[in-house]
PDB file of N, CA, C and O in Angstrom:
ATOM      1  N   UNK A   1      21.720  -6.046  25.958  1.00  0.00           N
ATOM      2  CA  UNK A   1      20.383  -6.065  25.387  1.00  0.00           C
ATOM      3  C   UNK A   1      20.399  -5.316  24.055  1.00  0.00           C
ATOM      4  O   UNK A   1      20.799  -4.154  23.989  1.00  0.00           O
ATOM      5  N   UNK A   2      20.060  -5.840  23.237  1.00  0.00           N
ATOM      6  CA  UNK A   2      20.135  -5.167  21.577  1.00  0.00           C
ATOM      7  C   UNK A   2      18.938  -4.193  21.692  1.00  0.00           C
ATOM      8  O   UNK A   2      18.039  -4.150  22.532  1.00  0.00           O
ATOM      9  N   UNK A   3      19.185  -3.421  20.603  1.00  0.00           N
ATOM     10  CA  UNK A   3      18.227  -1.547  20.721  1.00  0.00           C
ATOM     11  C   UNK A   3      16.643  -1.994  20.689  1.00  0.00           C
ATOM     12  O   UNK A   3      15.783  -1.491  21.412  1.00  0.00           O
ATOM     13  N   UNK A   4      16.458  -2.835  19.901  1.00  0.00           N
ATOM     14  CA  UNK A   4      15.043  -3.497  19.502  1.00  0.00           C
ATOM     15  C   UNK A   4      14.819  -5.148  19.756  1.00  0.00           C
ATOM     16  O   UNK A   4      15.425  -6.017  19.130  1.00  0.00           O
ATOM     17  N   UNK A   5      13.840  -5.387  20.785  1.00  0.00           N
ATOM     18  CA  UNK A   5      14.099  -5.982  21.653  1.00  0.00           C
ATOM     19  C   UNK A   5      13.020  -7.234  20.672  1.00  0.00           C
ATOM     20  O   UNK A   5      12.041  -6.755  20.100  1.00  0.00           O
ATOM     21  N   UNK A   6      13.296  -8.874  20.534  1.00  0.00           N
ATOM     22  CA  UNK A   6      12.062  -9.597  19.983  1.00  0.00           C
ATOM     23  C   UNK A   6      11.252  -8.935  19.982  1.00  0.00           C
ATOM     24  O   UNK A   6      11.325  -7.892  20.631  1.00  0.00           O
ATOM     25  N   UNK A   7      10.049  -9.280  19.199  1.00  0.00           N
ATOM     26  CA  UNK A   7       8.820  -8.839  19.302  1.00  0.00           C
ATOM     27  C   UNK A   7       8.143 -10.292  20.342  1.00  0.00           C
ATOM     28  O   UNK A   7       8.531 -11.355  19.858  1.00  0.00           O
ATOM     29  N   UNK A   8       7.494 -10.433  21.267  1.00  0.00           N
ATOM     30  CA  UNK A   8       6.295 -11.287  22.109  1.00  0.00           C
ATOM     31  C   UNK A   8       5.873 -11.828  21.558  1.00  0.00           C
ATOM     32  O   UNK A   8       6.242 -12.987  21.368  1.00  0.00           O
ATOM     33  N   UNK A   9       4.876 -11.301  21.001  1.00  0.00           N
ATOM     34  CA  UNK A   9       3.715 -11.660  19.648  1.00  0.00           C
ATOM     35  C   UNK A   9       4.014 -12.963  18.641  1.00  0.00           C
ATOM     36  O   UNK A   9       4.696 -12.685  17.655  1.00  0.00           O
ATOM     37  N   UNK A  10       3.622 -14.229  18.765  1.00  0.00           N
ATOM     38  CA  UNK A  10       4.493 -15.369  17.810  1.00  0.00           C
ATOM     39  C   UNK A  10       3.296 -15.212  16.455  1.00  0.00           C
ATOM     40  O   UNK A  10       3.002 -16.171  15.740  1.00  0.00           O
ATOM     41  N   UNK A  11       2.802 -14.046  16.317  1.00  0.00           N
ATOM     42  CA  UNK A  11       2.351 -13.772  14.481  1.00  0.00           C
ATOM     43  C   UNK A  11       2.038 -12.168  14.456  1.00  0.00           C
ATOM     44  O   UNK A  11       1.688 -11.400  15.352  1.00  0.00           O
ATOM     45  N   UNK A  12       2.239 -12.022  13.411  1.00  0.00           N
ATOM     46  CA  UNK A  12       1.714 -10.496  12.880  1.00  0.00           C
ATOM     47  C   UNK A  12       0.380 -10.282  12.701  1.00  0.00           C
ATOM     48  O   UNK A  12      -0.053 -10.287  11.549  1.00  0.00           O
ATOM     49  N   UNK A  13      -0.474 -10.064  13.774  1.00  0.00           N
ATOM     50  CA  UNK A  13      -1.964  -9.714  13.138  1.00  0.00           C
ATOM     51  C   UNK A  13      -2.398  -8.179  12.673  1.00  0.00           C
ATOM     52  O   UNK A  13      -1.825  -7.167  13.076  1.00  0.00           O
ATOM     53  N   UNK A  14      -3.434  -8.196  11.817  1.00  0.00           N
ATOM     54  CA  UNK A  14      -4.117  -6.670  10.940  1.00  0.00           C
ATOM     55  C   UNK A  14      -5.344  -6.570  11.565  1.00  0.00           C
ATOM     56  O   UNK A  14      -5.662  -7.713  11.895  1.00  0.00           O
ATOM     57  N   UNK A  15      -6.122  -5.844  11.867  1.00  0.00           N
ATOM     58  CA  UNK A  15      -7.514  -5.360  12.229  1.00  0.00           C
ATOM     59  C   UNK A  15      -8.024  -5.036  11.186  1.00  0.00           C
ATOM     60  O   UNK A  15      -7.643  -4.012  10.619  1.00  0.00           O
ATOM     61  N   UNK A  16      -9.203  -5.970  10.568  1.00  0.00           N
ATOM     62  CA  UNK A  16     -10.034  -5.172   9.097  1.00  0.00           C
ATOM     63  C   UNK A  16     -11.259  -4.953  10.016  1.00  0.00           C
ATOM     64  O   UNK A  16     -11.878  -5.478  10.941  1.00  0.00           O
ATOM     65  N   UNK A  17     -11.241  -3.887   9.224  1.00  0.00           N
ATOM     66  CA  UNK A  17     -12.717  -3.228  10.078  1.00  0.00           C
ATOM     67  C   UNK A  17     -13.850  -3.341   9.324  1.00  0.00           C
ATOM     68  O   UNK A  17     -13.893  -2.607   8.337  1.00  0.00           O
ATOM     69  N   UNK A  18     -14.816  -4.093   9.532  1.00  0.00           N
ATOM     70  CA  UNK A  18     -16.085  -4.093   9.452  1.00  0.00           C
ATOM     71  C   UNK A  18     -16.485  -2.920   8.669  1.00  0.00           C
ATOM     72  O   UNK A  18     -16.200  -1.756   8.953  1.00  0.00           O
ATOM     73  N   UNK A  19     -17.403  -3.454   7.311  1.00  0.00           N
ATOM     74  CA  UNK A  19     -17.870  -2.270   6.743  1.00  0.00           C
ATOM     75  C   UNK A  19     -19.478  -2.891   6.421  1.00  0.00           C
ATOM     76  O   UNK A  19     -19.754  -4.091   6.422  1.00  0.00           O
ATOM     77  N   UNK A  20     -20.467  -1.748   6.146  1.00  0.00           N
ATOM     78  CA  UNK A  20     -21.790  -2.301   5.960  1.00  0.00           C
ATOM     79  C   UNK A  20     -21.943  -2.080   4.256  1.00  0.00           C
ATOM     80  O   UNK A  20     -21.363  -1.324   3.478  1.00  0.00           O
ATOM     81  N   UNK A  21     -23.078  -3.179   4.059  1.00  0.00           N
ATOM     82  CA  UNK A  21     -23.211  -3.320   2.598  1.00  0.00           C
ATOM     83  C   UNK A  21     -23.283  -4.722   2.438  1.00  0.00           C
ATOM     84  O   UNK A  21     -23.522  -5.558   3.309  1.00  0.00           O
ATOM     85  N   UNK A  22     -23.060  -4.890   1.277  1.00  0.00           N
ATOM     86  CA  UNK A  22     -23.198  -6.360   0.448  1.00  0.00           C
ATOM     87  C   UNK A  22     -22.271  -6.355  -0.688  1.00  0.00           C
ATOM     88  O   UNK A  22     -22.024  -5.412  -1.439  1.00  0.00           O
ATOM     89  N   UNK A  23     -21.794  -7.545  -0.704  1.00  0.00           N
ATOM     90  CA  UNK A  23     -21.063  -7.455  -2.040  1.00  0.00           C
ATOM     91  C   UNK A  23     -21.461  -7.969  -3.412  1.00  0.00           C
ATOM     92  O   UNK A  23     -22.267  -8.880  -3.606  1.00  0.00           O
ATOM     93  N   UNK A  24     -20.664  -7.135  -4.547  1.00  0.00           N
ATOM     94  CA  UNK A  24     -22.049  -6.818  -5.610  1.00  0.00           C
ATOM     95  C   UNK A  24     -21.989  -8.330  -6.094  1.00  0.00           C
ATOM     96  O   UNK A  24     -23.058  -8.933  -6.197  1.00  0.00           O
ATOM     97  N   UNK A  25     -20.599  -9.082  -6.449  1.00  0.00           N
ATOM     98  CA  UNK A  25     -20.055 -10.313  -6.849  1.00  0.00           C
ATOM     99  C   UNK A  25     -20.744 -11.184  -6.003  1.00  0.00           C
ATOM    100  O   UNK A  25     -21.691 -11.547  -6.700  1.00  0.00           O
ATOM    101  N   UNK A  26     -20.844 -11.774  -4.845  1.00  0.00           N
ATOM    102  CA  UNK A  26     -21.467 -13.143  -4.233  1.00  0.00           C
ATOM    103  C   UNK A  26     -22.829 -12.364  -3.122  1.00  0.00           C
ATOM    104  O   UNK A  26     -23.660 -13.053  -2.530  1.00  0.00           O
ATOM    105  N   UNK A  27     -22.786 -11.193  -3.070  1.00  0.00           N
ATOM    106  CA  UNK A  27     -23.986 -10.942  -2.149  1.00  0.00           C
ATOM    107  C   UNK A  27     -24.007 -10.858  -0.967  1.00  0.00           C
ATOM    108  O   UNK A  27     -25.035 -10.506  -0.389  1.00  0.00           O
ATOM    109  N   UNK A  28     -22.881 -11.157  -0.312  1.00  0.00           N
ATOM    110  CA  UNK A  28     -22.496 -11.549   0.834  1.00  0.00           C
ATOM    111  C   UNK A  28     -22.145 -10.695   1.662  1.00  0.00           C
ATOM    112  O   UNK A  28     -21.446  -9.777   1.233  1.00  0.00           O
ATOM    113  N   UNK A  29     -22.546 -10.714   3.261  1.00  0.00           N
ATOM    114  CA  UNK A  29     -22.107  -9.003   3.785  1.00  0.00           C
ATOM    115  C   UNK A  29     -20.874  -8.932   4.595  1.00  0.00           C
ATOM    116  O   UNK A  29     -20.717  -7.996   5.380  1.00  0.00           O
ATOM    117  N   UNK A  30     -19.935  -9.917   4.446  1.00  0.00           N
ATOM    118  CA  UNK A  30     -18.533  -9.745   4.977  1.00  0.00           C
ATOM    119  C   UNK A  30     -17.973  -8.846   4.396  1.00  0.00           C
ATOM    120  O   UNK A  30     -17.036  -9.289   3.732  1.00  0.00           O
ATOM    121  N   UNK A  31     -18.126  -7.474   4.298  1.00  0.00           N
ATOM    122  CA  UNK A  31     -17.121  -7.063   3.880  1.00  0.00           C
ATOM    123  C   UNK A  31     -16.029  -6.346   5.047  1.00  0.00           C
ATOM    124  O   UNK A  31     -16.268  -6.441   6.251  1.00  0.00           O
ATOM    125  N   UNK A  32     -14.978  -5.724   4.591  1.00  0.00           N
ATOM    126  CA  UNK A  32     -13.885  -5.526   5.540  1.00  0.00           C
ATOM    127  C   UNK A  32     -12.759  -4.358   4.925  1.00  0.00           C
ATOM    128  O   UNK A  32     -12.373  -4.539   3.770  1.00  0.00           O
ATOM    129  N   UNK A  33     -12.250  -3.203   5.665  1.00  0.00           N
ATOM    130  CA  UNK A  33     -11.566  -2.222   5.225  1.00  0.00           C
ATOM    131  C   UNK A  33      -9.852  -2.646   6.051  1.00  0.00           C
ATOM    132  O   UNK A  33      -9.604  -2.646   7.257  1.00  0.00           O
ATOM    133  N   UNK A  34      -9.022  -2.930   5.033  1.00  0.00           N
ATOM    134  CA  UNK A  34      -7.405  -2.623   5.515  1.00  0.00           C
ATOM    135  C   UNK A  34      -6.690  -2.039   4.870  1.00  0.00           C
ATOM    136  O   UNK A  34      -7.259  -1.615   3.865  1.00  0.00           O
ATOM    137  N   UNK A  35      -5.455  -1.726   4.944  1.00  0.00           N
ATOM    138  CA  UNK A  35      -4.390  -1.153   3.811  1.00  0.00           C
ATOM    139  C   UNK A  35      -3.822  -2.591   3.532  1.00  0.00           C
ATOM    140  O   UNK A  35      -3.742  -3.644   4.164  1.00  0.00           O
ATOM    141  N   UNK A  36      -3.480  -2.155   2.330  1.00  0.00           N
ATOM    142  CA  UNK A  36      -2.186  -3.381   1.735  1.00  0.00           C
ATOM    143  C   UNK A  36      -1.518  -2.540   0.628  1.00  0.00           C
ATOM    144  O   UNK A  36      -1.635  -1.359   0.301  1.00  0.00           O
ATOM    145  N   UNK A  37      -0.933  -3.352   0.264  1.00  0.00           N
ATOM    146  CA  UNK A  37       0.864  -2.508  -0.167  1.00  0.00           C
ATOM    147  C   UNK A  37       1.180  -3.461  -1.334  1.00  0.00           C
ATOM    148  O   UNK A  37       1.421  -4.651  -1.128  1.00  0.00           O
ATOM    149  N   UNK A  38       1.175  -2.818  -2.776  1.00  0.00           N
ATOM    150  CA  UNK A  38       1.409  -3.810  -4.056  1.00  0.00           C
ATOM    151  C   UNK A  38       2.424  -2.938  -4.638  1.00  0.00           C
ATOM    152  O   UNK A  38       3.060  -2.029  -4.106  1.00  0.00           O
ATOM    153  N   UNK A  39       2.456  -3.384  -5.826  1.00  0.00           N
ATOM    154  CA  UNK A  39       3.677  -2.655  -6.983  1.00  0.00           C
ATOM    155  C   UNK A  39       3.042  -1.465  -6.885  1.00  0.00           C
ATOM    156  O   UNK A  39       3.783  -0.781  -6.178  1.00  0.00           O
ATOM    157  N   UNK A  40       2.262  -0.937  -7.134  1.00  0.00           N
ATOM    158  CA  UNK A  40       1.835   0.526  -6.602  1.00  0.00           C
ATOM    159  C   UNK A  40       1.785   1.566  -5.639  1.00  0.00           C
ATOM    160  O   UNK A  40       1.840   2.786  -5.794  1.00  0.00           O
ATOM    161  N   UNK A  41       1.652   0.755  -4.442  1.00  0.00           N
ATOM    162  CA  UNK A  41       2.194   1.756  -3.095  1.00  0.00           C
ATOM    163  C   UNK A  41       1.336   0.956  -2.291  1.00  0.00           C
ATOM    164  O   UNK A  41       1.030  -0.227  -2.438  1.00  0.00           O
ATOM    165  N   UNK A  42       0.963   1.843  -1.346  1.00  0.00           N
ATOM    166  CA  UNK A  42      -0.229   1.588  -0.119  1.00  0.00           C
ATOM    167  C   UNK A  42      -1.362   2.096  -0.429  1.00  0.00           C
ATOM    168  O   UNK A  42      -1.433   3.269  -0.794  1.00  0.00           O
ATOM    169  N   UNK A  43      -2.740   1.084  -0.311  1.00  0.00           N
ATOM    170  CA  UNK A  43      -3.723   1.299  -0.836  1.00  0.00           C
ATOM    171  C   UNK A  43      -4.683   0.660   0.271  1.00  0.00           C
ATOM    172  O   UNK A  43      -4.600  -0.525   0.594  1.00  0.00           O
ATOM    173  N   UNK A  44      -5.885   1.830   0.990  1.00  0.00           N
ATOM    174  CA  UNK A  44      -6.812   0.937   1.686  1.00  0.00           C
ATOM    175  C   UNK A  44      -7.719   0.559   0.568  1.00  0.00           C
ATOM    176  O   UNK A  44      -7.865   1.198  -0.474  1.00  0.00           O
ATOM    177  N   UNK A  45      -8.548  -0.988   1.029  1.00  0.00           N
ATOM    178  CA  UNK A  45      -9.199  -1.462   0.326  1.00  0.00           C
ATOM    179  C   UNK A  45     -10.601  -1.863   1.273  1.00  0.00           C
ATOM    180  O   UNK A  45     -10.904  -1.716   2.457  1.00  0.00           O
ATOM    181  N   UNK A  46     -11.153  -2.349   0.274  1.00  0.00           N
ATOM    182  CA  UNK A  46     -12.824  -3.050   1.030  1.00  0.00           C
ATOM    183  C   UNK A  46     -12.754  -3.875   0.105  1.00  0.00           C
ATOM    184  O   UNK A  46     -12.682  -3.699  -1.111  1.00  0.00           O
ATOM    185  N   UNK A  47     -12.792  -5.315   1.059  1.00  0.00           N
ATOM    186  CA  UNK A  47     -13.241  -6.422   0.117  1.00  0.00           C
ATOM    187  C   UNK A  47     -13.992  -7.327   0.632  1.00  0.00           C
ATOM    188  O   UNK A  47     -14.214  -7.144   1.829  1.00  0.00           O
ATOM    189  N   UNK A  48     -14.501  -8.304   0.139  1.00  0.00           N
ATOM    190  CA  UNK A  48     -15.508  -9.329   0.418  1.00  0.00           C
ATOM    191  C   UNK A  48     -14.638 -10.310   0.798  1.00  0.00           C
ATOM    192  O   UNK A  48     -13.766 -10.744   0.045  1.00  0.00           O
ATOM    193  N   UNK A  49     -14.877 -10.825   2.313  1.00  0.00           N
ATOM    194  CA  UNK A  49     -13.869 -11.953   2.681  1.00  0.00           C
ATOM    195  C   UNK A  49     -14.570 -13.133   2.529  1.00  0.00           C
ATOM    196  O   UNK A  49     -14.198 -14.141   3.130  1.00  0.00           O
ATOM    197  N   UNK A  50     -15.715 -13.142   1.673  1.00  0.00           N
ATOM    198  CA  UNK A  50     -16.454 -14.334   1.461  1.00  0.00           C
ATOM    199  C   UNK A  50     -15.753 -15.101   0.271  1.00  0.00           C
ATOM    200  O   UNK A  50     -15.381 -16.273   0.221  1.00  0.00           O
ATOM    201  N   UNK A  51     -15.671 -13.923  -0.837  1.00  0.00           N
ATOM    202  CA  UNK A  51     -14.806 -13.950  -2.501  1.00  0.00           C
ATOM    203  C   UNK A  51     -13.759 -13.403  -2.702  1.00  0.00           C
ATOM    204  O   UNK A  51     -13.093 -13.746  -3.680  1.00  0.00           O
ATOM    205  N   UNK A  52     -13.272 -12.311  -1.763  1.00  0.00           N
ATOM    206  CA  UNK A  52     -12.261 -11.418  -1.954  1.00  0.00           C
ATOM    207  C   UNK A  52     -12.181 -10.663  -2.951  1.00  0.00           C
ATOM    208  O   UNK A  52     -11.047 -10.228  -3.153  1.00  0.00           O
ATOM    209  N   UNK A  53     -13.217 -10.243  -3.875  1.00  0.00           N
ATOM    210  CA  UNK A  53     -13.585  -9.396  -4.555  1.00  0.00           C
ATOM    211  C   UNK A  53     -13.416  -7.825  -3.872  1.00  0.00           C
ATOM    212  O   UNK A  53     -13.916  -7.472  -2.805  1.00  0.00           O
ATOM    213  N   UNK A  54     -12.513  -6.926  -4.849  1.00  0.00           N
ATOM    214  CA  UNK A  54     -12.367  -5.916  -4.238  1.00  0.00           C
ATOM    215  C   UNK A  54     -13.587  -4.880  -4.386  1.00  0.00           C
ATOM    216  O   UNK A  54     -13.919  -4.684  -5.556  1.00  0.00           O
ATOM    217  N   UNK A  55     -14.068  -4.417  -3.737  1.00  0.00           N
ATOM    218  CA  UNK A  55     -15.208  -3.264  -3.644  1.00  0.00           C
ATOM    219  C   UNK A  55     -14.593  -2.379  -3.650  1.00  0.00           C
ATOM    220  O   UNK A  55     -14.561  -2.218  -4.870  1.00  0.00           O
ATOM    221  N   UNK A  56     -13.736  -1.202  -3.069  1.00  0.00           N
ATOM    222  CA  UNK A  56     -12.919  -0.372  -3.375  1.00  0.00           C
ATOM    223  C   UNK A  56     -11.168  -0.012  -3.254  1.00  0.00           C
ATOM    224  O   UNK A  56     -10.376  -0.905  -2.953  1.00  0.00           O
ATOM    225  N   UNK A  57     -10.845   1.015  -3.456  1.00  0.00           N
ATOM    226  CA  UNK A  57      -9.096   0.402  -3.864  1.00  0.00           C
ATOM    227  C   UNK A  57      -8.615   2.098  -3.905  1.00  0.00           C
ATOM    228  O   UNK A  57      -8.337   2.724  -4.928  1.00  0.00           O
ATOM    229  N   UNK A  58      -8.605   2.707  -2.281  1.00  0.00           N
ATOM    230  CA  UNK A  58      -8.130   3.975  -2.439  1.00  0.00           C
ATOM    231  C   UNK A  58      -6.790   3.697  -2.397  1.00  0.00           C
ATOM    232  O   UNK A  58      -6.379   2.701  -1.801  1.00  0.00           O
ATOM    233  N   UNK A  59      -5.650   4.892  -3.277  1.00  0.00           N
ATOM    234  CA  UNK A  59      -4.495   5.363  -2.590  1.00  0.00           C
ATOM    235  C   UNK A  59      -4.227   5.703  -1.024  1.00  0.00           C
ATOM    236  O   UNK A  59      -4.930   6.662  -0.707  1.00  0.00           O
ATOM    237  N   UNK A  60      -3.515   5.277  -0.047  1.00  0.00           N
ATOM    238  CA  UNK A  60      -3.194   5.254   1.027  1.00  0.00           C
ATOM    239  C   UNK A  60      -1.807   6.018   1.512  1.00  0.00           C
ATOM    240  O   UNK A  60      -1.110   6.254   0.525  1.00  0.00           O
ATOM    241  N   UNK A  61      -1.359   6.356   2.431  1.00  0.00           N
ATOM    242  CA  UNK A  61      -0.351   6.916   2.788  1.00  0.00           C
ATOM    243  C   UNK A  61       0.841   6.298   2.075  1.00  0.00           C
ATOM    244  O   UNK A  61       0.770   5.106   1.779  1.00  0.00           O
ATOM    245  N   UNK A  62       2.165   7.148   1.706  1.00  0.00           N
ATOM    246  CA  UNK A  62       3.379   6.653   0.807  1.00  0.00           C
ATOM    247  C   UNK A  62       3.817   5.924   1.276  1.00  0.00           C
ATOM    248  O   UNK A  62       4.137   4.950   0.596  1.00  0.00           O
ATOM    249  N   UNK A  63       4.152   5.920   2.915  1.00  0.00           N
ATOM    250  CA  UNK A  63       4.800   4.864   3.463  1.00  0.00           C
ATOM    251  C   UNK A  63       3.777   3.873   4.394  1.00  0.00           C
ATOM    252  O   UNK A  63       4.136   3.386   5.465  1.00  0.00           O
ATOM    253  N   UNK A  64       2.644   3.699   3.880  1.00  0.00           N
ATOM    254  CA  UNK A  64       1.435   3.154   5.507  1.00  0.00           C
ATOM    255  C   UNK A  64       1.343   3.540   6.424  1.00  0.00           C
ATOM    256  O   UNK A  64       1.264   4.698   6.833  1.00  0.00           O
ATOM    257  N   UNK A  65       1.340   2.462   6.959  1.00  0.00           N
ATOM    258  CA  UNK A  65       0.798   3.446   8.667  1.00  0.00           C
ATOM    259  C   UNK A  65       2.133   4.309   8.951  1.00  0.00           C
ATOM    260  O   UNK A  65       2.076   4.743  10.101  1.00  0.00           O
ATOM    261  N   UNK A  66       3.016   4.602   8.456  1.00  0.00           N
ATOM    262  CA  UNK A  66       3.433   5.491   8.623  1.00  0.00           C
ATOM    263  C   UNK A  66       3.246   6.985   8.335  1.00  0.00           C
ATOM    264  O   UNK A  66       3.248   7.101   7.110  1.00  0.00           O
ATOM    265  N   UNK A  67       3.121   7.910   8.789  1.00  0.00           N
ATOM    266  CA  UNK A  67       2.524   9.304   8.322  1.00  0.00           C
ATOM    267  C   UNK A  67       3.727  10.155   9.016  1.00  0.00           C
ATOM    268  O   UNK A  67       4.242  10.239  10.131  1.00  0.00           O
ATOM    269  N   UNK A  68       3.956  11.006   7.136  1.00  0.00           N
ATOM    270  CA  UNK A  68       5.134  12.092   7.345  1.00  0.00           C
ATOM    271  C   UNK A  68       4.542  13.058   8.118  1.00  0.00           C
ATOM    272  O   UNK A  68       3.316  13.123   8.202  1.00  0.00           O
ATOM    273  N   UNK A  69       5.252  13.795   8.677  1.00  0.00           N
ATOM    274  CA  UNK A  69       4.887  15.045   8.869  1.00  0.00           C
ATOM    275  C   UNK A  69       4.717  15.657   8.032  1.00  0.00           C
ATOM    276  O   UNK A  69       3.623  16.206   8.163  1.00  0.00           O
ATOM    277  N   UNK A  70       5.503  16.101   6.573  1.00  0.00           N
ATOM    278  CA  UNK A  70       4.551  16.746   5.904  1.00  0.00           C
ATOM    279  C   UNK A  70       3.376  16.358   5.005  1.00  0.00           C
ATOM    280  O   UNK A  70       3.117  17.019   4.000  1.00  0.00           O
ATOM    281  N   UNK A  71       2.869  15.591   5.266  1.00  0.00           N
ATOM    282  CA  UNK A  71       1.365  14.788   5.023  1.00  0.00           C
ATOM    283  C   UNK A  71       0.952  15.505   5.737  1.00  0.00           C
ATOM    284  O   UNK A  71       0.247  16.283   5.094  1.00  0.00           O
ATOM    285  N   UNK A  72       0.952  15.849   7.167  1.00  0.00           N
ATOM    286  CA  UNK A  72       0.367  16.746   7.772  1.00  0.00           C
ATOM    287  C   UNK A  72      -0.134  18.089   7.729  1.00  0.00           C
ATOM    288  O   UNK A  72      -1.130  18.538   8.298  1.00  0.00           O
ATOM    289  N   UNK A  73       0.756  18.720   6.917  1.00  0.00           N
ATOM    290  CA  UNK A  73       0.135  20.079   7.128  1.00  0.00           C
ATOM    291  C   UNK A  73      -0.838  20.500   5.987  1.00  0.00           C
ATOM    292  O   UNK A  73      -1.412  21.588   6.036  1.00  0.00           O
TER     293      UNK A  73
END
């Protein structure tokens, strides 16, 4: 049996979490909070999944959901 076993799962799904508001571009109140990861690093965002207009665009952990320990202290 190899160390890391398939993954089950036949896709990779993300959880965007529900945020309240409207978006300023189409008006629309889908908006939604995830991380994503560009030439810049890891960044959570809020965007409108109506337009995909970004509403906000924090810096996020260096490595994502990964968290150093010394991030921690």
């Amino acid at each position: 049996m190899p160390p890391f076993p398939r993954p089950q799962e036949p896709t990779v799904s993300l959880h965007k979490e529900p945020v309240d508001g409207a978006c300023p571009q189409c008006a629309a109140t889908q908006l939604r909070r995830y991380p994503v990861n560009s030439e810049g690093g890891w960044f959570e965002v809020v965007k409108c999944q109506n337009c995909l207009h970004s509403v906000s665009r924090e810096r996020w952990n260096l490595f994502g959901s990964l968290q150093l320990l010394s991030d921690t202290i």
